[in-house]
C-alpha positions in Angstrom: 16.0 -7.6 2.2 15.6 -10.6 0.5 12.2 -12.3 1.5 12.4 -15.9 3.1 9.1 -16.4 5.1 7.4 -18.8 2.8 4.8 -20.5 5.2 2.7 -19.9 8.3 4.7 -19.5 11.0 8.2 -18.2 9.3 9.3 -15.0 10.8 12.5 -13.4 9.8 14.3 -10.4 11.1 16.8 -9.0 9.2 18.6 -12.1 8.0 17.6 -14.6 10.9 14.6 -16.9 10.3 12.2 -18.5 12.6 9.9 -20.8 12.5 9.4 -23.8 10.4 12.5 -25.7 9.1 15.1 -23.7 11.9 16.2 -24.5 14.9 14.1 -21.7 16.3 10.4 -22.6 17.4 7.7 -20.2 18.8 4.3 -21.4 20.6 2.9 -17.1 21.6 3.0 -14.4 19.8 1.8 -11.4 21.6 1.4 -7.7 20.3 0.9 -8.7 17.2 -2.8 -8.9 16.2 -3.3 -6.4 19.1 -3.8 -2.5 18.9 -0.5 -1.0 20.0 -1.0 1.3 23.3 -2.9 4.7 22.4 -2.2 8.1 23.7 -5.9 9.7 24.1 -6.6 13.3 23.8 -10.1 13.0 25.2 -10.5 15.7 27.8 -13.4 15.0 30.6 -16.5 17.6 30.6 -15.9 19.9 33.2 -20.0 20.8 33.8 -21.7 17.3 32.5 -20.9 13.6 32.5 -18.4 12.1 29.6 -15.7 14.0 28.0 -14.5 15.6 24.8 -13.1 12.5 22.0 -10.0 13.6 20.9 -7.4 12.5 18.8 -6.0 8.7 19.4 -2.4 8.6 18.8 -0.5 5.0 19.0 2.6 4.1 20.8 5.1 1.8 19.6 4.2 -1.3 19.0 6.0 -4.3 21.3 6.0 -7.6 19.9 6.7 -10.8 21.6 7.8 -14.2 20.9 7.2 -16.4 24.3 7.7 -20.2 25.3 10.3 -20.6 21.9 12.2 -24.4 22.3 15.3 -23.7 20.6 16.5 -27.8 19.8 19.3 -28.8 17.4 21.8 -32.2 17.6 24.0 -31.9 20.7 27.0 -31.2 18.3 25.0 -28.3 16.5 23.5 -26.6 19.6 26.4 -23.9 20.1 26.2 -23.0 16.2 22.8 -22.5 16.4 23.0 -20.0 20.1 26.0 -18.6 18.1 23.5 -17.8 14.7 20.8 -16.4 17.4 23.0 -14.1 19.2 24.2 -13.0 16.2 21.3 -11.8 14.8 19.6 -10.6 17.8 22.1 -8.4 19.0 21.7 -4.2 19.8 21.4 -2.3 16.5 21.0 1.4 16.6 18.6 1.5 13.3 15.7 -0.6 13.1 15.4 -4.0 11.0 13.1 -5.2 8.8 10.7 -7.9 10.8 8.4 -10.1 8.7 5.8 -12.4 10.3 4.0 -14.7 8.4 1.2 -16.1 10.6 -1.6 -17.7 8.7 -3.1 -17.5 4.6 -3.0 -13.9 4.1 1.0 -13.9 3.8 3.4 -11.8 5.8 3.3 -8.6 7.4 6.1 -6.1 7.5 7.2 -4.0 10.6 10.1 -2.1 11.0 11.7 -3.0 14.8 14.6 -3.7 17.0 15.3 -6.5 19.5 14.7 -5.0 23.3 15.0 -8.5 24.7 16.5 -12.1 24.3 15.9 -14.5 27.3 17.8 -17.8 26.7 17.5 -20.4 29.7 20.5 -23.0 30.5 19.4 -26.2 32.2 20.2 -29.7 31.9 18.4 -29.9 28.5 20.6 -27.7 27.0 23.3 -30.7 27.0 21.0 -32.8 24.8 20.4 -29.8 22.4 17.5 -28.4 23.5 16.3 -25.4 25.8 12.9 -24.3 26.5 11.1 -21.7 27.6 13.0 -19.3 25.7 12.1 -15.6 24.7 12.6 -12.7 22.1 11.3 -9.1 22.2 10.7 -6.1 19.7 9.9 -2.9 19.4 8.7 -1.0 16.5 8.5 2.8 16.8 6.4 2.8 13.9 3.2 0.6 15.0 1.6 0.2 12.1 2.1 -3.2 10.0 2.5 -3.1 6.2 2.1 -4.9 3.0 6.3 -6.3 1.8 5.2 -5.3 -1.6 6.2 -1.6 -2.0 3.4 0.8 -4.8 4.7 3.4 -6.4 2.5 5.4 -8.8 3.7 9.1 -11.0 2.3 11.6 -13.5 3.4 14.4 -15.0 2.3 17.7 -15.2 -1.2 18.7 -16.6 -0.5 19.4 -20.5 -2.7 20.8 -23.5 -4.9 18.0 -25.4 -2.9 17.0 -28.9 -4.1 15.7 -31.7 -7.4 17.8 -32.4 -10.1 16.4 -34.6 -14.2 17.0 -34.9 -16.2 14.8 -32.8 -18.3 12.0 -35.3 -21.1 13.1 -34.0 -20.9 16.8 -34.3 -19.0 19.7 -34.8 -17.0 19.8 -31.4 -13.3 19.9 -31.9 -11.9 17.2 -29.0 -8.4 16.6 -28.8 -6.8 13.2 -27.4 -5.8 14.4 -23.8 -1.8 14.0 -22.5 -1.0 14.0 -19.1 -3.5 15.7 -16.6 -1.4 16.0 -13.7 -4.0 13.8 -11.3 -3.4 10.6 -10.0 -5.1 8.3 -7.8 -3.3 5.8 -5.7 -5.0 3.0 -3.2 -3.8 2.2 0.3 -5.5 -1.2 0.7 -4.9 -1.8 4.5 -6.7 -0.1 7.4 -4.2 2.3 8.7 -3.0 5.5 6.8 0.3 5.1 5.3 2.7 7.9 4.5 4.0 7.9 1.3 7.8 9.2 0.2 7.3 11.5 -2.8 10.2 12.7 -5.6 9.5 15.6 -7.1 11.8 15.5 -10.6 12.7 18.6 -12.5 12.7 20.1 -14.9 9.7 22.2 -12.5 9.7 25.1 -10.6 7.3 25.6 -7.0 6.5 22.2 -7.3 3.1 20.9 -5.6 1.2 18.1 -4.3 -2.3 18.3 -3.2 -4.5 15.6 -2.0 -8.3 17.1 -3.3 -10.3 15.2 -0.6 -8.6 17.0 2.4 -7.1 20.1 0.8 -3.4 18.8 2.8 -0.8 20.1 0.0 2.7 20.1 0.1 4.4 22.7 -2.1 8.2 23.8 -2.3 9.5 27.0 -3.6 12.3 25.8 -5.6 13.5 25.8 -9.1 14.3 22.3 -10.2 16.3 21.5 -13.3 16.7 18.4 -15.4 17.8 15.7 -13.4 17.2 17.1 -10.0 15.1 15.4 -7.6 13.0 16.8 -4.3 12.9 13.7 -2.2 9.9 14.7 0.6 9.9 11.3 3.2 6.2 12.2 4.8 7.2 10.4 7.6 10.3 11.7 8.6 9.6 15.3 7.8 12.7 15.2 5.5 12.7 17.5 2.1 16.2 16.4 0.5 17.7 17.9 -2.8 19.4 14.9 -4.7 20.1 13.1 -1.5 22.1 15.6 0.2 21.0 18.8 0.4 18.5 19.7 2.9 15.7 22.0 1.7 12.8 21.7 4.3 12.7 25.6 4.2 11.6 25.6 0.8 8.1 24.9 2.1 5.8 27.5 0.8 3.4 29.3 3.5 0.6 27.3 1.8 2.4 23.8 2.6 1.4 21.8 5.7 3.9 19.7 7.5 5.0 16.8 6.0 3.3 14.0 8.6 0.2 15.3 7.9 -0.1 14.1 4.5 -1.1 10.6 4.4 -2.8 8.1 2.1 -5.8 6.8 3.8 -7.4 3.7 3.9 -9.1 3.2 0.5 -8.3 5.6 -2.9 -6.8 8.8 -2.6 -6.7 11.4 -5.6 -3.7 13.8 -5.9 -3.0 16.7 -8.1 0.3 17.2 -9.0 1.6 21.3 -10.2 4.0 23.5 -10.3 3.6 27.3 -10.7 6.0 27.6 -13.7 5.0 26.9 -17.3 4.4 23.0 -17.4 7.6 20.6 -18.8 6.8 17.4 -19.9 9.7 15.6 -18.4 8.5 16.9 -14.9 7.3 14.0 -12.4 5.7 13.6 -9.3 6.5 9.8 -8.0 4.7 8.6 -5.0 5.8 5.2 -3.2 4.4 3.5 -0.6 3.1 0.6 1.4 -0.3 -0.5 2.4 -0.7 -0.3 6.2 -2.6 -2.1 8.6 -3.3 -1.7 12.5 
């Protein structure tokens, strides 16, 4: 998706801009800025007064673009219903939707078009119509950064290069890779990174140390194999076709439990074969917001 939305105001979906220098205007934007809808698992107290907090889970996110004047020259008008319909039609898979709305640049959600209201009056014959709508939904509610992170490391190796310390008689060595990584999430909702695991590695592992949530597949990787784990999806895929999701070790949590929360995270990445320094552990991602 090549990125068009260069001001306040710009939205585009897919390939269809909005906004500022189209024919397509919008005055309210709702369910944007909001919190989506939350599922609550609070229970009520059954012998005092409140309840039990429990986990706050949100629902898809609905987004809404109301009172939009569509206006182009009367010869023009058709073209531009013809470009709207177009790219506002029912897809099965969900689009890329960037909304730009003040300084701190676009957002990114991932939605697909659930409404299009167009009214036809008598201003439609001069080239323009009011009063015009389009709606979203994203199953995923969370909003990210367009700018994708990705971060790797290999294996923890021995320290090369050993010397005597200047100061002293302690031999220290000039460390290689340690295996650990830490990687920043800088919005305010956890984000789920999509991890390759690339061989040569055997039982390769993941583990985020401040939670103790590890991923870990019992599997014998070779040189130029790659273990493709989407967290989000739950999908464990051996060079993007062979699906090994019961690899997971009976140490391994499920794979939407390990996120990248809001802040710095620090992973370990091993494997329980002797370590090979072409082995990586690649993490990409996006900063997520609420």
């Amino acid at each position: 998706m090549t990125t068009q939305t260069t001001r306040p105001g710009s939205v585009q979906y897919g390939s269809l801009l909005l906004g500022p220098g189209t024919p397509y205007r919008w005055k309210k934007l709702t369910g944007w800025e909001e919190l989506p809808a939350l599922d609550s698992g609070t229970v009520a107290r059954s012998g005092a007064h409140g309840a039990y907090p429990g986990a706050l889970l949100a629902q898809p996110r609905t987004i809404t673009f109301e009172n939009m004047v569509i206006r182009a020259p009367v010869e023009e008008i058709g073209e531009a219903m013809r470009v709207l319909s177009a790219g506002t039609g029912l897809v099965d898979e969900e689009v890329p939707l960037l909304i730009h709305t003040d300084e701190r640049g676009p957002l990114l959600a991932f939605a697909r078009i659930t409404k299009r209201a167009v009214p036809v009056d008598k201003e439609y014959a001069v080239g323009t119509i009011t009063g015009a709508a389009l709606q979203f939904e994203a199953s995923d509610p969370r909003r990210y950064e367009p700018a994708e992170q990705c971060a790797e490391t290999g294996l923890p190796e021995p320290c090369l290069d050993w010397h005597r310390d200047d100061e002293g008689d302690l031999l220290r060595g000039i460390p290689a890779s340690t295996g650990n990584l830490t990687v920043r999430n800088w919005g305010g909702a956890p984000t789920h990174p999509v991890i390759t695991f690339r061989g040569p590695v055997g039982t390769p592992s993941l583990t985020n140390e401040a939670t103790g949530v590890v991923l870990e597949y019992g599997v014998q990787l070779d040189e130029g194999d790659k273990l493709t784990v989407d967290t989000y999806a739950s999908s464990v895929v051996l060079n993007g076709a062979e699906n090994l999701h019961d690899t997971a070790t009976a140490r391994s949590y499920p794979e939407e439990l390990f996120t990248l929360p809001p802040g710095d995270t620090a992973l370990a990445f091993r494997s329980r074969t002797a370590p090979d320094p072409h082995a990586r552990a690649v993490l990409r991602w996006r900063s997520a917001h609420w």
